[in-house]
N, C-alpha and C positions, 0 to 999 in steps of 0.2 A: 483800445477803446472798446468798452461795450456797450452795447443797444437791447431797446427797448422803450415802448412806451401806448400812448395813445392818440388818437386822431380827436385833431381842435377842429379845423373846419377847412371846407372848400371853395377854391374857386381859381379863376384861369390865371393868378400870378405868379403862383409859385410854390411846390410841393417838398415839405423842409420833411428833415429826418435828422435830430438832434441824439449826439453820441456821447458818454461823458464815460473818463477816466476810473480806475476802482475807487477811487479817493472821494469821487463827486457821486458816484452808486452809494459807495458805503455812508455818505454823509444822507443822500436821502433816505438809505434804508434806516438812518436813526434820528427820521422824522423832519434834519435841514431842508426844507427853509419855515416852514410851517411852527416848526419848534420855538419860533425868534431867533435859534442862534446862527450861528456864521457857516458857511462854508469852510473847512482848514484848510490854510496854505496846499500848492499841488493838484486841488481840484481843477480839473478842466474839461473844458466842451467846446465842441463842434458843432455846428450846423451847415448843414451842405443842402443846399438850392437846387433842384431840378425847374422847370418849365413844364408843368401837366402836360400829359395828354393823353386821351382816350385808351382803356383798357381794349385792347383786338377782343378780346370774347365778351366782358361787359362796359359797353359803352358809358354808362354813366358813373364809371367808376375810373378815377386817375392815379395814371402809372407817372413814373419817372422819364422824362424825353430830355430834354440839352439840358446839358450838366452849365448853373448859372454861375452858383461863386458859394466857398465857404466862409461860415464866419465862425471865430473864436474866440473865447474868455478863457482866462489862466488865473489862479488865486494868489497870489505872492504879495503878500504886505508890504514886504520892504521894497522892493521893485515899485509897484505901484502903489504908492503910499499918497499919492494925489487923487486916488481914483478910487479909494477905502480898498485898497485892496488887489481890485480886478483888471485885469491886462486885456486889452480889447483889438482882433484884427477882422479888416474880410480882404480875401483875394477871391477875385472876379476870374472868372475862367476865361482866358481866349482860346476858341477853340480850332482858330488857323493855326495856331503855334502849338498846340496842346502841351497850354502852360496856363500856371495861376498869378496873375499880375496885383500888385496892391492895390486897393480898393480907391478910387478919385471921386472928386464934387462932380463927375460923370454918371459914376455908378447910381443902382438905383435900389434902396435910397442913397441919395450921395453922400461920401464917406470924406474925413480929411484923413489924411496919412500919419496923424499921431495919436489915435485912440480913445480922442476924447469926443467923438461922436457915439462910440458906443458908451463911452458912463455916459453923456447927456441922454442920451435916448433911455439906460437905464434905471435914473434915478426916480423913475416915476413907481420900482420895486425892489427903492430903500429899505424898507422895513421886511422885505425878503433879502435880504443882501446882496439886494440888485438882481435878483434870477426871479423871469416869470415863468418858468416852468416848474409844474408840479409832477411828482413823479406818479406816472399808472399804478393805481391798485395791483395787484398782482395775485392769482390764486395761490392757494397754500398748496404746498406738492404733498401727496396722496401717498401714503407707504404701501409699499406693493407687496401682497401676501404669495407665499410659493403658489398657490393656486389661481391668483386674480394674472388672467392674461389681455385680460383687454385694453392696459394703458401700455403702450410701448413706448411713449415719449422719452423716459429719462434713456433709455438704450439709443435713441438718435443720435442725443449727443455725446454719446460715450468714446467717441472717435476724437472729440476735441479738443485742442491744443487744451492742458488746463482741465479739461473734463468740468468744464462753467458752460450754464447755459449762457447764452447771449444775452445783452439786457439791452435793451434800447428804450431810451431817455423819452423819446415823444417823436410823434411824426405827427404833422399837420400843415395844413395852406394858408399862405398866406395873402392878405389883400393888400 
């Protein structure tokens, strides 16, 4: 999975960071969902739930504290051919067991155990193919002349698997 993205908003429920597939990168880097067209089969994403809590050096700034529950969409037509498409999971973190459990009419929000809570909850971004998340602008990377020593960035990631910056999808709170 790779990440990246932008900050929607804050507050004390929950601090998501949404990951998606090169399949779901590459579909947004050619404009899906905004385009009208589909996501292609294989597209997939994550979102993974922390519980905010206070940055130690800035306080009014929220970091990642208990880890709450992921959730997940998959693209696969013929799988789920009831659901236009999209395969819908969350597993709830228990963290006596440090294990991930499927999501119950407990959880919050509460979930049924056959996926049809997340198309209900997503049909409200039909006409995005069911995804509300839009992808972060992103700066254009700067070609570096033998002489310009002042961006060192692309050299950070030169060590990494793949030699790909990371891309992350969006990070924001929810209420």
């Amino acid at each position: 999975m790779k990440h990246a993205g932008h900050l929607h908003r804050r507050n004390e429920q929950a601090l998501a960071v949404i990951l998606g597939n090169p399949v779901m990168i590459d579909a947004y880097r050619a404009g899906i969902p905004q385009n009208g067209k589909p996501f292609p089969d294989g597209a997939k994403r994550a979102k993974v739930h922390w519980a905010p809590k206070p940055n130690e050096f800035f306080p009014n700034a929220s970091v990642p504290g208990n880890l709450q529950n992921v959730e997940l969409m998959v693209k696969d037509s013929k799988r789920f051919a009831d659901s236009d498409g999209w395969g819908y999971a969350v597993f709830d973190y228990d963290a006596a067991s440090d294990t991930f459990k499927p999501g119950t009419m407990a959880s919050k929000p509460p979930q049924g155990n056959d996926g049809k809570c997340g198309f209900t909850c997503h049909t409200s971004a039909n006409a995005r193919d069911y995804v509300f998340t839009d992808y972060g602008r992103r700066l254009s990377k700067r070609r570096r002349r033998k002489d310009d020593s002042r961006s060192r960035a692309p050299q950070v990631f030169a060590g990494w698997p793949g030699r790909r910056t990371p891309v992350l999808l969006a990070a924001h709170c929810i209420s």
